[in-house]
Steps between C-alpha positions, in 0.01 A plus 500: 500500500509873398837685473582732777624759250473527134832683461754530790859605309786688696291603739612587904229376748557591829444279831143429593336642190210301349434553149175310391386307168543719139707791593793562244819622630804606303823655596345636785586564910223411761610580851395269797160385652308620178199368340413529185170409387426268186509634122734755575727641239879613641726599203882529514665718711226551737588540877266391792600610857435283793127425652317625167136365444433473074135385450352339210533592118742777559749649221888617614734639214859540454582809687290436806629499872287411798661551809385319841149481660311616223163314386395505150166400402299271296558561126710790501708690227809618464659639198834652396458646140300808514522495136469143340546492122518134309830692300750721663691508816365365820551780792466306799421722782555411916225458746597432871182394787654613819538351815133380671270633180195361424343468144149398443344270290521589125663791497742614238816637586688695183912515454750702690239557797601459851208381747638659852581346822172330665289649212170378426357501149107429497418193295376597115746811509749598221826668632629675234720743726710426819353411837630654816577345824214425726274612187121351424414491157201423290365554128573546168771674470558418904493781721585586861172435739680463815791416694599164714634668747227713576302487853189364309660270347694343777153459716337297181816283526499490862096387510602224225783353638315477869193373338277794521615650851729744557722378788778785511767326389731586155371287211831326380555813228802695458389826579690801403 
């Protein structure tokens, strides 16, 4: 029989979260109905909101906060030392994923970056500066290629969630 976690020490799990096979937690706050993915790394001090998605082979730092109904990707990055050095002082450095963001697959998120509320950051993309609310971005550095909140965007959402059709009704997206 496997373990269901390699390392589980002082951490918070909330009510109805499922945390799969390999994921090492420590010192860290996950909110409720979450699931994280297996061979995920969570270091201390880390706080999860409530109905977060973490997929597979993903890396959260000291110094990270998610906040709630956000999805992060397969295999993605954070970090929170802009400037590592084996000697010296360690400057850890804040990053916060708002409320409803999206980060895709592989993509590397530097320190003391905010990703905004119901953001979207293209899979492969390195954000190296903050993200604002309702913001698409994509590349290397990521930059802004659109907005959620857009008309365009909310018909592609619309067609997806109704299977193809637009029907008139709202997609279930908090518009602004």
């Amino acid at each position: 029989m496997k373990p269901r976690f390699s390392v589980l020490r002082d951490v918070e799990v909330g009510e109805g979260t499922r945390v799969y096979d390999q994921v090492n937690l420590y010192k860290c706050r996950i909110g409720r109905n979450c699931k994280i993915d297996a061979y995920v790394y969570i270091e201390e001090g880390v706080e999860i909101g409530d109905n977060v998605k973490i997929r597979a082979f993903t890396f959260i730092p000291t110094g990270v906060k998610i906040e709630d109904d956000v999805f992060i990707g397969p295999g993605v990055i954070f970090t929170n030392d802009r400037y590592p050095r084996v000697r010296g002082r360690w400057r850890l450095q804040r990053t916060t994923v708002r409320k409803g963001a999206s980060i895709g697959a592989r993509a590397v998120v530097l320190p003391g970056v905010t990703v905004g509320r119901y953001a979207m950051v293209a899979a492969g993309s390195v954000v190296t500066r903050d993200v604002p609310d309702y913001a698409i971005v994509a590349g290397n550095p990521a930059k802004v290629i659109g907005y959620t909140n857009t008309e365009v965007f909310k018909e592609k959402v619309r067609r997806h969630l109704s299977g193809g059709e637009v029907r008139g009704e709202e997609a279930d997206w908090p518009w602004p």
